[in-house]
SEKOLBA-696663 format. One record per residue: x, y, z of N, C-alpha, C in turn; residue number from 1. Coordinates in Angstrom, 2 decimals. Example, Ala and Ser with C-alpha at 12.3 -4.5 7.8 and 13.67 -1.06 7.14 Angstrom:
2
PT|n_x|n_y|n_z|ca_x|ca_y|ca_z|c_x|c_y|c_z|pos
PT|13.19|-5.69|7.80|12.30|-4.50|7.80|13.20|-3.30|7.80|1
PT|12.85|-2.25|7.08|13.67|-1.06|7.14|12.90|0.03|7.87|2
This chain:
122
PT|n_x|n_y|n_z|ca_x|ca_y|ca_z|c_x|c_y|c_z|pos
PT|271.47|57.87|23.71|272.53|58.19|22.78|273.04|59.61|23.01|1
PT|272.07|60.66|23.64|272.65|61.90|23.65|273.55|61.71|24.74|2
PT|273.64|61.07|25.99|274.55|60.91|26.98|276.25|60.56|26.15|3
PT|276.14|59.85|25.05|277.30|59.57|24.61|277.62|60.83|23.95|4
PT|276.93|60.94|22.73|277.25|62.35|22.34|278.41|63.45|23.03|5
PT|277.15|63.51|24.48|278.01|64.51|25.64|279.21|63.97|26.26|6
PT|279.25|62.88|26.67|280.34|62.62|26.75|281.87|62.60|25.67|7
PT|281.32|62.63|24.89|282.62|62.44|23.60|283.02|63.97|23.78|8
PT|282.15|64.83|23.34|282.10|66.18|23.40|283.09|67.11|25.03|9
PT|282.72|66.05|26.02|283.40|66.96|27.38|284.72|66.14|27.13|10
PT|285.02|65.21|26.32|286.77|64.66|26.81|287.46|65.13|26.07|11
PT|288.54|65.69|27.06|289.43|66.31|26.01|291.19|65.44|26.29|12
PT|292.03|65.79|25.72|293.07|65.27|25.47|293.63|65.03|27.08|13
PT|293.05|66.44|27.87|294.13|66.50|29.27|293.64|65.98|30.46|14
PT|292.19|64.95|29.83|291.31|64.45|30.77|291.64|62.81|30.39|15
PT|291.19|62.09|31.60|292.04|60.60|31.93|290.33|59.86|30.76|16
PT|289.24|60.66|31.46|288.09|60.18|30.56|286.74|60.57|31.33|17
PT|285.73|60.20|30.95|284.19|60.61|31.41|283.46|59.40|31.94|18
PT|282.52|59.52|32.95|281.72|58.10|32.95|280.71|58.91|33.70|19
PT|279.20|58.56|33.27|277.92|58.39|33.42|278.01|57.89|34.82|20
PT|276.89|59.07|35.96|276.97|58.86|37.22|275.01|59.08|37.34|21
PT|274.65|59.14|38.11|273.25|59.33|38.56|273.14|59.85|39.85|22
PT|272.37|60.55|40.14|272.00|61.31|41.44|271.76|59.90|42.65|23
PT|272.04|59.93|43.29|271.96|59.02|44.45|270.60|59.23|45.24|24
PT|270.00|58.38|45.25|268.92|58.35|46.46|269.18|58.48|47.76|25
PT|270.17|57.58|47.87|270.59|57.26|49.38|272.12|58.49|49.96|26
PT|271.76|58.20|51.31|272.81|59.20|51.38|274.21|58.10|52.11|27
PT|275.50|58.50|51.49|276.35|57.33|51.68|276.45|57.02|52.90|28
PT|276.82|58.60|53.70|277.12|58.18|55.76|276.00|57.17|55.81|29
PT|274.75|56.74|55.48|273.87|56.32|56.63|273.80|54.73|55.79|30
PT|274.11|54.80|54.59|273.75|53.43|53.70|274.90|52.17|53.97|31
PT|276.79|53.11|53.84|278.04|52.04|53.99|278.12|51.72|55.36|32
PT|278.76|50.46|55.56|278.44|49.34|56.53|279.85|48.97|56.46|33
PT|280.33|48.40|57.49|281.66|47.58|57.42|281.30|46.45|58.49|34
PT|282.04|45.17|58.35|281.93|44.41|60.01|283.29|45.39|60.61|35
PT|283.41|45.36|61.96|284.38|45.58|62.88|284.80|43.97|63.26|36
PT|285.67|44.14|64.15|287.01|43.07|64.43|286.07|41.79|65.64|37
PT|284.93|42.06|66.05|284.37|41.36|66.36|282.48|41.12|65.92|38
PT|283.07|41.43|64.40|281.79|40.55|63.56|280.67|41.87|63.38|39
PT|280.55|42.80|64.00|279.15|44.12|64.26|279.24|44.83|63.05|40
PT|277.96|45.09|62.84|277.64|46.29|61.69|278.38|47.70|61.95|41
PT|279.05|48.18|61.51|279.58|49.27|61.73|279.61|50.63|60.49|42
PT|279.47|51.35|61.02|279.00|52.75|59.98|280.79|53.29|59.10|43
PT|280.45|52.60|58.22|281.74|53.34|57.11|282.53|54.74|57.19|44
PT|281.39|55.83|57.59|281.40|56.86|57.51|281.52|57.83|59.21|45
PT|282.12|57.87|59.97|281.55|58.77|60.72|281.24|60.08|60.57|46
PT|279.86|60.77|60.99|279.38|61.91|61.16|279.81|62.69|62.21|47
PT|279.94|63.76|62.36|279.80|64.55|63.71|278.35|65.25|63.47|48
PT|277.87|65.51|62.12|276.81|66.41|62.14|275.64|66.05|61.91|49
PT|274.61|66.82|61.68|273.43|65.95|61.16|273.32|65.44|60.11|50
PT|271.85|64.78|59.39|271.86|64.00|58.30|272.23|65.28|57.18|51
PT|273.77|65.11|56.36|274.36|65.83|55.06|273.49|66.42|54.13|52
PT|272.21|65.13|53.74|271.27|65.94|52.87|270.46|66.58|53.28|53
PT|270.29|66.92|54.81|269.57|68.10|54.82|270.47|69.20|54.80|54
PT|271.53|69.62|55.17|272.78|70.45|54.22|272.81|70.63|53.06|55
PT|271.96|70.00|52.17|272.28|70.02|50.67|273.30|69.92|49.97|56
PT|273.44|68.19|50.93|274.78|67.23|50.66|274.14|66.21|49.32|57
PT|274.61|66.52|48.01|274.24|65.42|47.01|275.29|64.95|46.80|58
PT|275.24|63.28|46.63|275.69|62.22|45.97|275.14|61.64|44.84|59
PT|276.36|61.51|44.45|276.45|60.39|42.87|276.83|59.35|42.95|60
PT|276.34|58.19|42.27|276.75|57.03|42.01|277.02|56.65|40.47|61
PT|278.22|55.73|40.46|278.60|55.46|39.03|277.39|54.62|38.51|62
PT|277.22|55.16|37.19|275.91|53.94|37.43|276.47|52.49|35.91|63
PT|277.22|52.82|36.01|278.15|51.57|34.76|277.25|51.95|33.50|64
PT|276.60|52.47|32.88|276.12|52.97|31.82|277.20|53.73|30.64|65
PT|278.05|54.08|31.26|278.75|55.31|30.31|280.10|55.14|30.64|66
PT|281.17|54.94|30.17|282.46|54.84|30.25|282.86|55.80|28.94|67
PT|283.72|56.43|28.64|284.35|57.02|27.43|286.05|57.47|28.12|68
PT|287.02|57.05|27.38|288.51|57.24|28.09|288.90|57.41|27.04|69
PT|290.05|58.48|27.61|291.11|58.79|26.23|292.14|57.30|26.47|70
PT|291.85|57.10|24.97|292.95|55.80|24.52|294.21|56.44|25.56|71
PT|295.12|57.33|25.11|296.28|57.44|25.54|296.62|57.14|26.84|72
PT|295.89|57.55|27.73|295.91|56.92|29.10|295.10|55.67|29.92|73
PT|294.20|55.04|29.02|293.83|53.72|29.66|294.57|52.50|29.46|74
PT|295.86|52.69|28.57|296.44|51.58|28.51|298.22|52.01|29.27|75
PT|297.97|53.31|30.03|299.44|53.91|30.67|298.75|53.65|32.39|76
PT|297.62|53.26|32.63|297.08|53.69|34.21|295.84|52.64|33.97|77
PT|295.77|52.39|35.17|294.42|51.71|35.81|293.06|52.58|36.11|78
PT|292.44|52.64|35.72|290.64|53.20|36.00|291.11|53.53|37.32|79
PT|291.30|53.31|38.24|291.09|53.56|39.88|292.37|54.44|39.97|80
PT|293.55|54.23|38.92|294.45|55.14|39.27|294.66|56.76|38.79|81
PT|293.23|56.57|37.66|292.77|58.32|37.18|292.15|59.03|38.03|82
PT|292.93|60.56|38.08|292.08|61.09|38.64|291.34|62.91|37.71|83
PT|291.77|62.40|36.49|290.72|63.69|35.97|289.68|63.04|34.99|84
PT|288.75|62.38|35.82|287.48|61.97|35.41|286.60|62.60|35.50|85
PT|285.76|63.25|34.45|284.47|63.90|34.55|283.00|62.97|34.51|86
PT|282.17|63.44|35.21|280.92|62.72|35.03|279.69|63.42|34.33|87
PT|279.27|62.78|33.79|277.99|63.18|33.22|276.76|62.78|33.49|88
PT|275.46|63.66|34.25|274.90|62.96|34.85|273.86|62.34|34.33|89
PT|273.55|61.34|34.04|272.21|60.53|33.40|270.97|60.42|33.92|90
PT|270.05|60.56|33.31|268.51|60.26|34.12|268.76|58.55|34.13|91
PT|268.15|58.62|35.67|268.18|57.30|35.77|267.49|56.01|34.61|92
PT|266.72|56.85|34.26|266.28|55.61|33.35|266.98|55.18|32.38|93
PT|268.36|55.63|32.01|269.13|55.58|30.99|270.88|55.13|31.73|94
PT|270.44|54.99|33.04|271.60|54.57|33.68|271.46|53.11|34.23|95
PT|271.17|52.31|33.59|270.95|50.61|33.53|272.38|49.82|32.80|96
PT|273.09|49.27|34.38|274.13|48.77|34.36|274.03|47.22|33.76|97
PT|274.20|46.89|32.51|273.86|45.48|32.47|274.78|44.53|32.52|98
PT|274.54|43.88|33.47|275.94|42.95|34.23|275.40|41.81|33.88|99
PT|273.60|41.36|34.56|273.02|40.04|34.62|272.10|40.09|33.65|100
PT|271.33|38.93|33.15|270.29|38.58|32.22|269.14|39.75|32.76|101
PT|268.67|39.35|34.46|268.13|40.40|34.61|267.93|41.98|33.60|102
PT|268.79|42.35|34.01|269.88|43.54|33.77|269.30|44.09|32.26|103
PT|269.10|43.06|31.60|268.89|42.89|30.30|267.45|42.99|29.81|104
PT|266.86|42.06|30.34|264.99|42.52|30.54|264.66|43.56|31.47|105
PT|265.09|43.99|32.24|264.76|45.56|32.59|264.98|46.45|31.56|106
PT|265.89|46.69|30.61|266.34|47.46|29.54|265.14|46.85|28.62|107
PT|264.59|45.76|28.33|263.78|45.56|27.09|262.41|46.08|27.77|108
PT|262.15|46.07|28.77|260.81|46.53|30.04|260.65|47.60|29.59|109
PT|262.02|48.34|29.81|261.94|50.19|29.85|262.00|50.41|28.48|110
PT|262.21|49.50|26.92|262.05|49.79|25.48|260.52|49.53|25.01|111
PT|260.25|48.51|25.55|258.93|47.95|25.51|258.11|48.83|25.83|112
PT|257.75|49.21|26.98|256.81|50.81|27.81|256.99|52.22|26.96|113
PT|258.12|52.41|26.25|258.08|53.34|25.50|258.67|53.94|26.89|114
PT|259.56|53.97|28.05|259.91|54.84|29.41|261.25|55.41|28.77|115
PT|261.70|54.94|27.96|263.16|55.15|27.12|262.84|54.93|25.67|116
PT|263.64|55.54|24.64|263.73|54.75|23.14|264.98|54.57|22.95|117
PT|265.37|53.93|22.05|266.27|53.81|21.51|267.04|54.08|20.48|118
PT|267.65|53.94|20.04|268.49|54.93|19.11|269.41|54.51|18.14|119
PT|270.10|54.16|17.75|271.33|53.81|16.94|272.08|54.74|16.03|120
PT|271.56|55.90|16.38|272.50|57.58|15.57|273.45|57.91|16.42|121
PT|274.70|58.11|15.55|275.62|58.71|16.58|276.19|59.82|15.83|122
């Protein structure tokens, strides 16, 4: 619940909206994949340099947990067509995207264990 909190709190009128991201494990150059024109795994990303995170290259991933948008512009623009989106970053354990049933007993797993609580104060 405090993730929402913060989020309500960082949007302001001249922002498109906020969404809940998480630190990335993976690093993107080495994880995205494309086929090429005759079927092969091919690297999304080209590098010239070495592996980014040893640069103290961090990535985020959206983690579908947190959305908050100013009304005024989600019904003038498309999500993909904003670009003053802020993120807020979530501990992963609180960044559980629930799409599938799965999705759903992992969240009662992590209430159950006491690894998260829950809340209903806003």
């Amino acid at each position: 619940m405090e993730d929402v909190i913060n989020a309500i709190d960082v949007l302001t009128h001249e922002m498109d909206g906020v969404i809940g991201v998480k630190k990335s494990k993976l690093n993107p150059k080495s994880i995205f994949h494309t086929f090429n024109e005759n079927g092969f795994l091919t690297k999304l990303f080209k590098s010239d340099s070495e592996d980014s995170r040893r640069q103290g290259f961090s990535s985020y991933e959206i983690n579908g947990a947190l959305y908050v948008f100013n009304t005024a512009n989600i019904f003038q623009k498309k999500i993909s067509e904003m670009s003053k989106i802020k993120p807020i970053i979530m501990d992963e354990l609180y960044s559980v995207d629930i799409d599938e049933p799965i999705d759903w007993l992992w969240c009662e797993f992590l209430l159950d264990k006491k690894y998260v609580t829950g809340s209903n104060k806003l």
